[in-house]
C-alpha positions as CSV (number, residue, x, y, z in Angstrom):
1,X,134.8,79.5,127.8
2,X,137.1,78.0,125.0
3,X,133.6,77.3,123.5
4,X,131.9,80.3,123.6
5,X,134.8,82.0,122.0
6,X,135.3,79.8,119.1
7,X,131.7,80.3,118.4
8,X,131.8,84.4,118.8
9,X,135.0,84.2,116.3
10,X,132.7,81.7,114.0
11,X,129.8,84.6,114.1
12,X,132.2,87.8,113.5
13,X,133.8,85.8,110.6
14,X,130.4,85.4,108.9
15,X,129.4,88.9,109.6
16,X,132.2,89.9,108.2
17,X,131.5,88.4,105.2
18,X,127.6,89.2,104.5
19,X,129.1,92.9,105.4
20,X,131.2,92.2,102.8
21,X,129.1,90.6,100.2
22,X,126.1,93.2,100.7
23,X,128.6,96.5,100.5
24,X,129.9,95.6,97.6
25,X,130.4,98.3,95.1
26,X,129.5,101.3,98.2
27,X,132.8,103.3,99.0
28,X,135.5,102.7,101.5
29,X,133.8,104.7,104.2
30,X,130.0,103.6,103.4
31,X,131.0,99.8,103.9
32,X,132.6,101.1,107.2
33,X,129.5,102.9,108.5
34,X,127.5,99.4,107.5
35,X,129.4,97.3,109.0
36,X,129.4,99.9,112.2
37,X,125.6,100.0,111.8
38,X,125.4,96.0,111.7
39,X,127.6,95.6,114.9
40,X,125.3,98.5,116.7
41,X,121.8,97.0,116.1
42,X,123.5,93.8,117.9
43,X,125.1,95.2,121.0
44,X,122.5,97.7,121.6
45,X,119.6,95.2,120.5
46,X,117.7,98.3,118.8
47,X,117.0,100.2,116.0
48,X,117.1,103.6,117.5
49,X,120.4,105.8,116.2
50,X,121.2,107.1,119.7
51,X,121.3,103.9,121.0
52,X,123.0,102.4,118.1
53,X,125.7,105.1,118.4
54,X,126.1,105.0,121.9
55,X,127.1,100.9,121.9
56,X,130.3,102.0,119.9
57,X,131.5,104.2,123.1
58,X,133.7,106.5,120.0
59,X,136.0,109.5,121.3
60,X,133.8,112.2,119.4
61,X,130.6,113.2,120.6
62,X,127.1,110.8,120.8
63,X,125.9,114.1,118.7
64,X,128.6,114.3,115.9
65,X,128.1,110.5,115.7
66,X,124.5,109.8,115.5
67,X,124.8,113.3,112.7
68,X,127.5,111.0,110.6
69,X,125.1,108.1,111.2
70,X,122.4,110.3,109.6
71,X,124.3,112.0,106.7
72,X,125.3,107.9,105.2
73,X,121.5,107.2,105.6
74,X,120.2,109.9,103.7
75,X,122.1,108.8,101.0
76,X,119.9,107.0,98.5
77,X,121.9,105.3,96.5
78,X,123.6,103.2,99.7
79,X,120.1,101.5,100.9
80,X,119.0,100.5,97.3
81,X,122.8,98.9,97.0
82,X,122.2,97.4,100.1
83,X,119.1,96.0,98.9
84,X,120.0,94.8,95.5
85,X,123.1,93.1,96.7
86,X,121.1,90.7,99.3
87,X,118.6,90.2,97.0
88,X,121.1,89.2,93.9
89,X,123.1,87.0,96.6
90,X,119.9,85.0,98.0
91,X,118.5,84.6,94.8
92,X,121.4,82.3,94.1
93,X,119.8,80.0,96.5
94,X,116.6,79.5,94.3
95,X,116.6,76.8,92.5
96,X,113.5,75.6,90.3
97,X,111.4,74.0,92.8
98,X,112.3,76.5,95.7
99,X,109.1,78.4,96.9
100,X,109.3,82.4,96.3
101,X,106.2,83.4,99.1
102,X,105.1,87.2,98.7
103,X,103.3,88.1,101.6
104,X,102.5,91.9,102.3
105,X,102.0,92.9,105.7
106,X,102.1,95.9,107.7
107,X,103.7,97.6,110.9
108,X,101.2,99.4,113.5
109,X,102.4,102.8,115.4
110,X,99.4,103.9,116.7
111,X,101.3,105.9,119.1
112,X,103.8,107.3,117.1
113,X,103.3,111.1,116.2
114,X,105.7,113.0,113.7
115,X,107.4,109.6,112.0
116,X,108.0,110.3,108.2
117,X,105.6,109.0,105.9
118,X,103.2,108.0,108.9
119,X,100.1,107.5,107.4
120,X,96.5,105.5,108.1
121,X,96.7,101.8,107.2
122,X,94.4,98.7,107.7
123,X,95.9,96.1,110.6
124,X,95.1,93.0,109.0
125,X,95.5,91.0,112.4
126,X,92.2,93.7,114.0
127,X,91.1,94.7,110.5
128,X,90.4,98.2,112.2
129,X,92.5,101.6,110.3
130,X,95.8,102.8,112.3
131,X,98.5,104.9,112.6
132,X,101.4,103.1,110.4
133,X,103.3,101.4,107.5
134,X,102.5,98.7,104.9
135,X,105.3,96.0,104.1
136,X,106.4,94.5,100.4
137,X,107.6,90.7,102.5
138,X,109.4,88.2,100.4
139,X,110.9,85.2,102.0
140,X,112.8,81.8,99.7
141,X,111.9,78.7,100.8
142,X,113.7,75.7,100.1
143,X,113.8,71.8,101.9
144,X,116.1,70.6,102.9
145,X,117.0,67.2,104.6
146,X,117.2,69.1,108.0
147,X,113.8,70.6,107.0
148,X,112.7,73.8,105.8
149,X,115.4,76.8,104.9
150,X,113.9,79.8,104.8
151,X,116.3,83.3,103.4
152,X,114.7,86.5,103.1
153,X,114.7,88.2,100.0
154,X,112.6,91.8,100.1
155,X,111.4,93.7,103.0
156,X,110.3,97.0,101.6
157,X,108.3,99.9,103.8
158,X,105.5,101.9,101.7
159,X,103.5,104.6,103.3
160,X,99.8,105.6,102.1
161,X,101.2,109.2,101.4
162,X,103.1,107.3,98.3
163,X,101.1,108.2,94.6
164,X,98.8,105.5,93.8
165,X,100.1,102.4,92.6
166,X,103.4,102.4,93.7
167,X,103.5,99.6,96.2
168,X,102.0,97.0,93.3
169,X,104.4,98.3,90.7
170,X,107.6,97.9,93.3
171,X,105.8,94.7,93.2
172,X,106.4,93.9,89.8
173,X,110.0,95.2,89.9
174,X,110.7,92.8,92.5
175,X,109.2,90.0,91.0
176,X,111.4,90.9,87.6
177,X,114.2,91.4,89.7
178,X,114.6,87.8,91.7
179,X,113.6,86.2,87.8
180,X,117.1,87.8,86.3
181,X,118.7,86.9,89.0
182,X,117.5,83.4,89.7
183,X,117.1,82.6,85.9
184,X,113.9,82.6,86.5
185,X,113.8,79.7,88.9
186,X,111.6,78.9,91.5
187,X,108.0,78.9,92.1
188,X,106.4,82.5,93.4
189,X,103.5,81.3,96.0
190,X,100.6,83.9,97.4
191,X,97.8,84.2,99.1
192,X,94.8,85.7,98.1
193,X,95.7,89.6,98.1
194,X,97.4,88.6,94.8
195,X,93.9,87.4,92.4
196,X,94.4,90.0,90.5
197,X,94.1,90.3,86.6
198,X,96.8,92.6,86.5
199,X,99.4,90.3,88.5
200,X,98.2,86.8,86.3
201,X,99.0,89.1,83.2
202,X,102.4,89.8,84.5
203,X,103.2,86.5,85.8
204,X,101.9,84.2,82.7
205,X,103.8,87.2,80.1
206,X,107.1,87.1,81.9
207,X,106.6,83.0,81.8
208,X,106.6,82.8,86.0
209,X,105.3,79.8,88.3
210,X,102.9,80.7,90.6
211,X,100.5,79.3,92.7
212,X,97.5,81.8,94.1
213,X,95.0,81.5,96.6
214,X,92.3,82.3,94.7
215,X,88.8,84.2,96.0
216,X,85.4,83.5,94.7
217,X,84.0,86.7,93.2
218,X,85.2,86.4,89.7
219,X,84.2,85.3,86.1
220,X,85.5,82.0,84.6
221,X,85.9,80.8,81.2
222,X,85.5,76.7,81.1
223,X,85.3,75.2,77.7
224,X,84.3,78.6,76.0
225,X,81.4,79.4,78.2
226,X,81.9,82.4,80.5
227,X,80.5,80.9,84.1
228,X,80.5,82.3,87.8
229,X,83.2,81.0,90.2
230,X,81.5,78.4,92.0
231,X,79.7,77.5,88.8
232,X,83.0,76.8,87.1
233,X,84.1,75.1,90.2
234,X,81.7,72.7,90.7
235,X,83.1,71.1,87.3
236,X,85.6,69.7,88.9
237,X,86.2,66.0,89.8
238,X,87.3,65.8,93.4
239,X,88.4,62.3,92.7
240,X,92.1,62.7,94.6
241,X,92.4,61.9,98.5
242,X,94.8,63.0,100.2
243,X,96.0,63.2,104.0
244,X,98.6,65.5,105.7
245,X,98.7,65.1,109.3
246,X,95.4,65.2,110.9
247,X,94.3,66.9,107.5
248,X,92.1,64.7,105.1
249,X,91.0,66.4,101.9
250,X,89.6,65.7,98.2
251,X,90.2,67.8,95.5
252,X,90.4,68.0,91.3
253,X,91.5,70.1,88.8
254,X,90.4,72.1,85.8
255,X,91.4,74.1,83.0
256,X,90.0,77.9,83.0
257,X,90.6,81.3,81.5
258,X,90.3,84.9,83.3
259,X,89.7,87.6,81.2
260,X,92.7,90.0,81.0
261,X,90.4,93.3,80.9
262,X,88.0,93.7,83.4
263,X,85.1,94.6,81.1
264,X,83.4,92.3,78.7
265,X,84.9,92.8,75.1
266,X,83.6,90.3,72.1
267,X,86.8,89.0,71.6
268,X,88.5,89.2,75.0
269,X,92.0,88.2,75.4
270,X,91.8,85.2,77.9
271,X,94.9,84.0,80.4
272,X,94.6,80.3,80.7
273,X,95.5,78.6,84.5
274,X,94.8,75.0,86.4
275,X,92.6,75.7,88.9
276,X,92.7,73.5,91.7
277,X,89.5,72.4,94.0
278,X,90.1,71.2,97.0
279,X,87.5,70.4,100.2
280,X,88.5,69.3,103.8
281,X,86.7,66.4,105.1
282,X,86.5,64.8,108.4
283,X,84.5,61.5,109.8
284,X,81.8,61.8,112.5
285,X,81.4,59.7,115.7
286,X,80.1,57.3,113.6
287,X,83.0,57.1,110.8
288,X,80.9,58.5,108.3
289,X,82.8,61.2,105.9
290,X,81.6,64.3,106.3
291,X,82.6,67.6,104.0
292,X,83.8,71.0,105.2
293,X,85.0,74.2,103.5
294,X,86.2,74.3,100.3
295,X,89.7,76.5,99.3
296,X,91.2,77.0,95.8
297,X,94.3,77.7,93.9
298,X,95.4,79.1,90.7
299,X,98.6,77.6,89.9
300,X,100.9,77.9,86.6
301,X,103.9,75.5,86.6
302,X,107.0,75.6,85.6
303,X,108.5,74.0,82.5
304,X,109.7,70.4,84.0
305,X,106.3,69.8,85.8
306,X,104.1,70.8,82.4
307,X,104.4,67.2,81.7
308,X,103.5,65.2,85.1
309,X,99.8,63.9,85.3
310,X,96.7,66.1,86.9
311,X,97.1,64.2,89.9
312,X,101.2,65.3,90.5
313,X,100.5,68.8,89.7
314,X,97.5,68.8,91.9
315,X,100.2,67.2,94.9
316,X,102.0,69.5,94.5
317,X,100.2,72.9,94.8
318,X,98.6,71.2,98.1
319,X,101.5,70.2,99.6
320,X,102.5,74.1,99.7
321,X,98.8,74.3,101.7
322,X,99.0,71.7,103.7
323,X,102.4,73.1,104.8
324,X,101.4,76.4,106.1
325,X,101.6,78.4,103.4
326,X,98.1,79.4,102.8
């Protein structure tokens, strides 16, 4: 018993103090209601108001409560506080080789009926069209000698009903904001929802690491000459082996531009990456090697890695795929 309770006094104490840490600036009465709202999402273990309310058991009404409850959400200005106090406080965690993942998602309600903002979205787990939400996910990732630490950074809901263009420019906001606040540490990682010209010209001009899955359907400048994907991929030296658990692979690196605009100009403006090649391989029953499928990543790193050899940059944008990441 003496246990349990020294361990429920260790968990208000640290509520207490994110409460603390993400109200700060909101008024008297708005840090109250968060701290209310915090405690009510825990007892009640939902995210329903009336439920919410009715774990506080208050004197007034369940009606006059879940209507305060309602009037401090409305309030604009207290969830973007909210939200730019956690993410200033987590971005103090970054440091220059943490990993920054973006990874949009989205939330299915395909039974829901007169939620605002409901709108038709694609499920990427049944790639079908349904009833629901996209997501703007952002998670730090840092190791540790325990292992991985992962803090979340951004979690954003955007509805189709929004104008066009709003969920990638929050994008970019987000991306400016954890760079101010980090000193623009850290290294953003994405999959490949993110080749896009418009996100390398952001990236490379506000001097970002990144590394980007990248997809095959695009034009490449190598050494001057404007080649297909594969064509400029094939001019790369898989000369590096490498293993990560059951995971064999070979891989090389090369030196290509994108275009910035997507039509052909005579003197387009180019964006130069490392582009890194990399096939799986296995051994039949006969221990001969035998290739598999190929995957690829843009990558453009940060200051102190600028001068390590092809073969340190290239282990290190792997060992974010051969952890998951991808």
């Amino acid at each position: 018993m003496k246990t349990t309770n020294h361990f429920l006094h260790n968990l208000q104490v640290k509520l207490w103090q994110k409460s603390e840490e993400v109200t700060e600036s909101l008024s008297v009465k708005e840090r109250k209601f968060t701290r209310d709202l915090i405690k009510g999402i825990i007892q009640s273990k939902s995210c329903i108001l009336r439920q919410i309310a009715q774990s506080h058991k208050e004197t007034i009404s369940l009606e006059d409560t879940c209507k305060r409850y309602r009037r401090h959400l409305s309030k604009p200005d207290v969830s973007s506080t909210l939200s730019e106090n956690h993410l200033r406080q987590q971005c103090r965690k970054i440091n220059r080789d943490s990993l920054i993942i973006f990874d949009p998602s989205d939330i299915r309600k395909e039974y829901a009926q007169k939620m605002e903002g409901l709108s038709v979205v694609h499920d990427g787990s049944t790639g079908k069209s349904c009833k629901g939400y996209n997501i703007l996910d952002a998670i730090n990732v840092n190791e540790t000698d325990d292992g991985l630490r992962i803090a979340p950074l951004v979690s954003e809901l955007h509805t189709n009903e929004e104008d066009a263009g709003i969920m990638k420019q929050s994008f970019f906001d987000r991306i400016n904001d954890i760079q101010i606040h980090s000193n623009n540490q850290g290294i953003f990682v994405m999959d490949r929802g993110y080749d896009d010209r418009k996100v390398f010209s952001y990236l490379t001009e506000h001097d970002a690491s990144f590394i980007i899955r990248a997809k095959r359907g695009r034009m490449l400048y190598y050494q001057g000459e404007e080649l297909s994907f594969i064509e400029a991929a094939k001019k790369a030296k898989l000369k590096y082996r490498y293993q990560s658990g059951k995971a064999r692979l070979k891989a090389g690196m090369i030196r290509v531009g994108i275009r910035k605009d997507p039509h052909p100009k005579k003197n387009p403006v180019i964006i130069y990456l490392d582009l890194v090649v990399a096939r799986y391989t296995s051994r039949d029953t006969e221990g001969i090697e035998c290739d598999k499928g190929y995957f690829y990543l843009y990558c453009n790193f940060p200051s102190h890695l600028q001068t390590s050899s092809e073969q340190q940059k290239i282990e290190r944008a792997l060992s974010f795929s051969s952890a998951g990441f991808f």
